[in-house]
Phi, psi and omega in degrees: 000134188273137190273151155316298212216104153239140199242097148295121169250115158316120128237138134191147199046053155264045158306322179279357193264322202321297225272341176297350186257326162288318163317314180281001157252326160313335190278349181316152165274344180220131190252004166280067194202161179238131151269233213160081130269139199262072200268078181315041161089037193279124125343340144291207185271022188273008193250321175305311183307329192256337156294324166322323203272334195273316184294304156338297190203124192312307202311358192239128150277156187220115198236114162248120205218158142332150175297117183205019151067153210314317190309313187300324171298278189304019126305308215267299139355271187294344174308272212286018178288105211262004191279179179269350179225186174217100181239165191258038191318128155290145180257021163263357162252165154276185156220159181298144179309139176055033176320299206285304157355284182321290202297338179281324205282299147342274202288345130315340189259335181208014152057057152286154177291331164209137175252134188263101146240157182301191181192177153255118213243117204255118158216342196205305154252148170282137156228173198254119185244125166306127176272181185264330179305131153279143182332170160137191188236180175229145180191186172042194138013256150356300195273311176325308184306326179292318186301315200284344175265347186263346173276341194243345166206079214263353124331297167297333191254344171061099177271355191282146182339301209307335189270349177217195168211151195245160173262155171290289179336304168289340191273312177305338175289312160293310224058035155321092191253153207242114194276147215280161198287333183281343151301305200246359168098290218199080165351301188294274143042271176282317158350286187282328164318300164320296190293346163266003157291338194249003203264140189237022158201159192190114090008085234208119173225094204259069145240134163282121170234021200235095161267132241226118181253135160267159216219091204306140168108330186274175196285333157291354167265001213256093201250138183249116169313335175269015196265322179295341190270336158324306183284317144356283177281318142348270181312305151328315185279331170327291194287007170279305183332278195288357170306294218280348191252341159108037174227034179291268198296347156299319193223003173288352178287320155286319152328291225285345145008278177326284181328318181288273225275311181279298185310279182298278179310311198266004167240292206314298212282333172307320171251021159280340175263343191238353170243097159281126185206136184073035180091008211277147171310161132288000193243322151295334180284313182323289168343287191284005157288302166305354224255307206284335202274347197257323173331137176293322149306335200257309158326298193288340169247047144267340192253300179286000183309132147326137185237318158008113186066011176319304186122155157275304148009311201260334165287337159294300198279014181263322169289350177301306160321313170305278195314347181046066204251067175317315178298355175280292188305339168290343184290298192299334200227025208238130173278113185294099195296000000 
């Protein structure tokens, strides 16, 4: 019998998490569904661990594989994955009580291709972070405006899997795969990008059902000397992406959007001024800002970047960027002792 909902868990070396994640799904109000851990080569006690709980309870499965890291896990996931929707959980996170109900309800109510929803970020206090999309289902018109919103405030529209659930059935049509973080910076990301390209409803919901623990230390807290070329190459697979789907003049312009303001500005150079790490100067971080503002990508998606709605504040700094006026951006953005 094909379950309604399958929730892949990536693990490794999660023990103290697992069973705390799995649990916040046993505990649902809706029971139609299988999960899937995925013990991606772990080294503790998780591969034991995760058989117990699978012996424990039919609804669980178990994929034991070599170490090939979250993309790989959750790849291996969607191979054996029999549901009608998909969703992706880290198992060092939860999900809210009667999550799934909600989410069953969504895909029942308009048979979207993906549901969109908030979460929770949990640290010191649970707060609640918000996509910027308003609730409502997309389709048309409506969705293009969403795809433009997820290239242009793609903080606020929140790209990670994990926010959302999928139908299979489309992710099995592309042949969507999930590429590893250390080529492209950010799995998720190219992930969600690619496939919103393919999507002809999307389903936006301002209920939190995801609670997200940042964790000091964890891989998203981790700023990397190699990460600009990663984003780099992000941004490369993009515009190939969409070159190859016949859809480069509808959206490169918008790639490269992304790429200048979230990627180069709003991650790289922001944390080349606020994380000094390894001894590193403020007068090396400068450097290596200016270093950034100078890239030959970076350059090129100043000139081809979508302008639209900038701001006067975001039009100084795209000639700052041309002009490659590092003191402008050490202004704005360097936390001042």
């Amino acid at each position: 019998m094909t379950p309604y909902f399958s929730l892949i868990l990536p693990c490794y070396n999660v023990e103290k998490y697992v069973a705390c994640c799995v649990q916040s799904i046993l505990k649902q109000d809706f029971a139609d569904y299988e999960i899937i851990l995925v013990d991606d080569g772990s080294t503790d006690g998780t591969p034991a661990l995760c058989d117990a709980l699978a012996a424990e309870h039919g609804c669980i499965r178990v994929i034991h594989k070599e170490n090939g890291g979250l993309s790989s896990a959750r790849s291996a996931g969607m191979t054996a994955a029999r549901g009608q929707y998909v969703w992706f959980i880290d198992s060092d996170d939860w999900i809210e009580d009667g999550a799934l109900r909600v989410l069953h309800q969504a895909c029942e109510a308009d048979a979207p291709d993906v549901v969109k929803f908030d979460y929770y970020r949990v640290e010191e206090k649970k707060v609640a972070v918000r996509c910027a999309a308003a609730p409502g289902l997309y389709s048309g018109e409506p969705l293009e405006q969403l795809r433009r919103l997820a290239f242009c405030a793609a903080g606020r529209y929140v790209l990670s899997a994990c926010m959302h659930v999928y139908r299979r059935a489309l992710l099995e049509a592309r042949a969507l795969r999930f590429v590893p973080e250390k080529e492209v910076g950010s799995e998720d990301y190219l992930f969600t990008l690619q496939l919103l390209l393919h999507v002809q409803s999307i389903r936006v919901l301002d209920t939190p059902l995801y609670d997200y623990e940042r964790r000091n230390g964890s891989l998203s807290q981790t700023y990397k000397a190699d990460l600009v070329q990663r984003y780099v190459n992000l941004r490369n697979r993009l515009r190939t992406y969409y070159r190859d789907q016949g859809a480069e003049e509808r959206y490169d312009a918008l790639v490269e959007r992304f790429f200048l303001w979230h990627l180069v500005i709003g991650t790289c150079i922001t944390a080349e001024y606020d994380v000094p790490c390894d001894g590193k100067t403020r007068d090396a971080a400068r450097k290596k800002v200016y270093a950034l503002l100078s890239l030959k990508e970076t350059q090129q998606a100043c000139r081809r970047a979508d302008r639209k709605d900038l701001g006067w504040k975001k039009t100084i700094l795209l000639l700052s960027v041309r002009l490659r006026l590092e003191p402008v951006f050490y202004h704005v953005y360097a936390k001042k002792a």
